[in-house]
N, C-alpha and C positions, 0 to 999 in steps of 0.2 A: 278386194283389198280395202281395208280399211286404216286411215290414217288417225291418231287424235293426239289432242294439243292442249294439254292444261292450262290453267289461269285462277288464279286471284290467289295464291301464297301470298304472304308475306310475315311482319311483327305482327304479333298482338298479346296481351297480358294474359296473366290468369284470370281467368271469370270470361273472359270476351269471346267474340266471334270474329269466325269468318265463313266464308264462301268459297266451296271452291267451283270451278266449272271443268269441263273438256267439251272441246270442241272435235267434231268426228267429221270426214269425210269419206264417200265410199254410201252408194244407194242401197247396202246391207245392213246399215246400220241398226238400223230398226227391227231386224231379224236378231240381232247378238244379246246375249245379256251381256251386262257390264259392270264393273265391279272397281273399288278403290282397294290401294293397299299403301303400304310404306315401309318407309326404311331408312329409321335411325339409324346414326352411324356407327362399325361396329360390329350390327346388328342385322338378322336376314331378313330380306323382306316379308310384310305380314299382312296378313286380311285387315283389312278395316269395312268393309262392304260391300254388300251387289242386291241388285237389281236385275229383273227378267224382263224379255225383253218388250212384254206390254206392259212394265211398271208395278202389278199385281201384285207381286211377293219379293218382299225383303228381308237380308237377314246382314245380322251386325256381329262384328266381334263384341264379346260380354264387356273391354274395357272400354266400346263408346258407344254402347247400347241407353239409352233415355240422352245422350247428349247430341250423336252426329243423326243426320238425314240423309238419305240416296233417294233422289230422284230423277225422272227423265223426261225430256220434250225429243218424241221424236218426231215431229214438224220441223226442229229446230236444229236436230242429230245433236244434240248435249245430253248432257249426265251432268248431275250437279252433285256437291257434297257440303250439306248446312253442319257448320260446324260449330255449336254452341259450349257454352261452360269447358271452354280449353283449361287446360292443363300444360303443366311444362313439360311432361313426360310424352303429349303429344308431337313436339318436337319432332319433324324429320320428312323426310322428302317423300310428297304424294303423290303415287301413280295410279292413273285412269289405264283403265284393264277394257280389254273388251273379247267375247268368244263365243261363238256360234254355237259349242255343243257344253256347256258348264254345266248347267244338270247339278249333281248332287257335289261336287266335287269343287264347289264356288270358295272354299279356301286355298284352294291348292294352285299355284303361280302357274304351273304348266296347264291347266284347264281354259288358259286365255291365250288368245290366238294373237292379239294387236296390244302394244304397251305405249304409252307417251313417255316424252320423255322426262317427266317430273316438273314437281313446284313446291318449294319449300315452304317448310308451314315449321315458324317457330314461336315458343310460347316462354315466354319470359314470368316471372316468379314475382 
């Protein structure tokens, strides 16, 4: 069982950053790859990225590829998401994903086994 807990949404303008984290619990964690997604309102939730579960290999959706980062400490059981040169269109609530067999299938919402419960990330104009 694996639990996780996101943190650092909040305002920020166009051009700016943020950070996001999750926090996980559960001694598997380091076994899962993990992944962000979101979900404007509206709108179905969507990849935004992952990560495997030694860090090695990353892949981004093409709208925040050279802008966002997915990393991981797992000493620390977090997942981070560097979120540079926002956008207003980035707008909407971020969820930390996490799943034990994701393999090829790292877009797909049903490939993640634990979800937090979100953090809003709004981007003002």
């Amino acid at each position: 069982q694996v639990q996780l807990a996101e943190s650092g949404g909040g305002l920020a303008q166009a051009g700016g950053s943020l950070r996001l984290s999750c926090a996980a619990s559960g001694r598997t964690f380091s076994s899962y790859s993990m992944g962000w997604f979101r979900q404007a309102p509206g709108k179905e939730r969507e990849f935004v990225a992952t990560i495997t579960w030694s860090g090695s290999t990353t892949y981004y959706a093409d709208s925040v590829k050279g802008r966002f980062t997915i990393s991981r400490d797992n000493a620390k059981n977090a997942v981070y998401l560097q979120m540079n040169t926002l956008k207003p269109e980035d707008t909407a609530v971020y969820y930390c994903a996490g799943g034990a067999y994701v393999s090829r299938n790292y877009r797909d919402t049903r490939a993640y086994d634990y979800w937090g419960q979100g953090t809003q990330v709004t981007v003002s104009s």
